[in-house]
One Martini backbone bead per residue (centre of mass of N, CA, C, O) as a GRO file, in nm:
protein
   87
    1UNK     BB    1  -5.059   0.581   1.879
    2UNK     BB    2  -4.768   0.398   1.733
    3UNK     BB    3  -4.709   0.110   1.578
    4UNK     BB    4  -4.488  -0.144   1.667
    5UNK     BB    5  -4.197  -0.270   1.509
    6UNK     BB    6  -4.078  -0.576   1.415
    7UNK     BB    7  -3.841  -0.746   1.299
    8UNK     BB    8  -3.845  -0.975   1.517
    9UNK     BB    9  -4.050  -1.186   1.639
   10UNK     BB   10  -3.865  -1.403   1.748
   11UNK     BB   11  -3.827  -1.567   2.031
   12UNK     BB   12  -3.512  -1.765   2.083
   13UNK     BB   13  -3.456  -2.049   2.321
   14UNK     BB   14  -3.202  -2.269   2.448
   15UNK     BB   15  -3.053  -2.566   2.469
   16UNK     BB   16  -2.738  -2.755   2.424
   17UNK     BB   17  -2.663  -3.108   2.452
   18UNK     BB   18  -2.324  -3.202   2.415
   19UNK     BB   19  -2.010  -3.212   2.231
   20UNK     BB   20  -1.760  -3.018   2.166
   21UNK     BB   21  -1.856  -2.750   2.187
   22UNK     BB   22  -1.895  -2.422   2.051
   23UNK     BB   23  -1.958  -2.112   2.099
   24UNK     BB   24  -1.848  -1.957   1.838
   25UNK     BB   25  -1.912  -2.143   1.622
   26UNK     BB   26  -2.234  -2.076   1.683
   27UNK     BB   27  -2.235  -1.818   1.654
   28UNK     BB   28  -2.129  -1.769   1.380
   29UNK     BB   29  -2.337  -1.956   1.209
   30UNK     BB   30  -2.576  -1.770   1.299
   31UNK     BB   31  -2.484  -1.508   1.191
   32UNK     BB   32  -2.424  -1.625   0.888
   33UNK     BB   33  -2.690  -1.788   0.829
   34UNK     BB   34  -2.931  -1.607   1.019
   35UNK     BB   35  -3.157  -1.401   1.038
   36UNK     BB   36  -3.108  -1.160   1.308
   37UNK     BB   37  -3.081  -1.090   1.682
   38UNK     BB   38  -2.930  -1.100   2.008
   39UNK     BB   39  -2.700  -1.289   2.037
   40UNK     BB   40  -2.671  -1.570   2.213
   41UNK     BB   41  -2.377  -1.820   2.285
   42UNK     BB   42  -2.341  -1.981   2.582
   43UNK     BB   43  -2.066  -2.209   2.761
   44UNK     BB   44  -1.965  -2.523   2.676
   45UNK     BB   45  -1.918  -2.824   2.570
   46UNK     BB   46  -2.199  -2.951   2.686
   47UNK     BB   47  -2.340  -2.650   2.699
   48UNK     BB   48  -2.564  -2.435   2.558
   49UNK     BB   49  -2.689  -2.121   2.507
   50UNK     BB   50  -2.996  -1.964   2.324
   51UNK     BB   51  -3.023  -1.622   2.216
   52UNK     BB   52  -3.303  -1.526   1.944
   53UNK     BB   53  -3.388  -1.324   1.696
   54UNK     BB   54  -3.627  -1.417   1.434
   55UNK     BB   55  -3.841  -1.529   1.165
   56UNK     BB   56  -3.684  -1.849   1.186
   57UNK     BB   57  -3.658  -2.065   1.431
   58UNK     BB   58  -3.703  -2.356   1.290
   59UNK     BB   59  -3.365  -2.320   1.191
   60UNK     BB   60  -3.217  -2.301   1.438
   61UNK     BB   61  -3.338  -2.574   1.554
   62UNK     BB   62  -3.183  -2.715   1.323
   63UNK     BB   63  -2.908  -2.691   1.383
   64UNK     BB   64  -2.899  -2.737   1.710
   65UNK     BB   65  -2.991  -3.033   1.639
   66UNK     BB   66  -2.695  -3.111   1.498
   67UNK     BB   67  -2.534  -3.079   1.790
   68UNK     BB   68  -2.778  -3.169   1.987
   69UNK     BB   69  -2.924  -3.167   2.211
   70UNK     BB   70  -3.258  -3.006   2.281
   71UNK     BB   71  -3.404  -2.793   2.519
   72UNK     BB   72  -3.571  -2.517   2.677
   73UNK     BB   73  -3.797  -2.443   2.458
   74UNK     BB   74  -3.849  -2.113   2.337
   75UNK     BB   75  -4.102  -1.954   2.184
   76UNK     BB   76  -4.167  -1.596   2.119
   77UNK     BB   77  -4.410  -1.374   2.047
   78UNK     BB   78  -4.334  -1.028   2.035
   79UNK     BB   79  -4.588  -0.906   1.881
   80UNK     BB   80  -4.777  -0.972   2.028
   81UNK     BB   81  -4.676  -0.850   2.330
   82UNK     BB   82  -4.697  -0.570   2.224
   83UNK     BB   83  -5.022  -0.627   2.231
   84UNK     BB   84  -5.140  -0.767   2.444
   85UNK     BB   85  -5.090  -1.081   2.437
   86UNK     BB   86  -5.145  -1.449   2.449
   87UNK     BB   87  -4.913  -1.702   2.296
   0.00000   0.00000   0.00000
């Protein structure tokens, strides 16, 4: 059995609930500026949902926190999920 290598290791979700936020503006700086795959940046002016795999999640959460408050953050580590750990 060969051992799956993950190249973004952190699952990284998120609410951000702010006022006129944009959608594609959110999307494009975080795919412009940070590394990572996956992702959705989805909602209205007012609240958008972030899910992003990269391996700095703490930069994602801190552009995030620059646009309003963030909420229902969970950050997993898919490297251990994949190892059949939890935490």
């Amino acid at each position: 059995m060969t051992e799956q290598t993950i190249e973004y290791r952190y699952d990284t979700q998120l609410l951000i609930e702010g006022e006129d936020l944009d959608e594609d503006e959110i999307f494009d700086y975080i795919s412009k500026n940070f590394v990572g795959d996956s992702l959705l940046a989805v909602g209205d002016e007012e609240l958008i949902k972030i899910h992003y795999h990269t391996n700095e999640p703490w930069k994602v959460l801190e552009y995030c926190r620059s646009l309003g408050e963030i909420y229902d953050i969970v950050v997993e580590d898919m490297d251990r999920q994949a190892r059949g750990l939890q935490g």
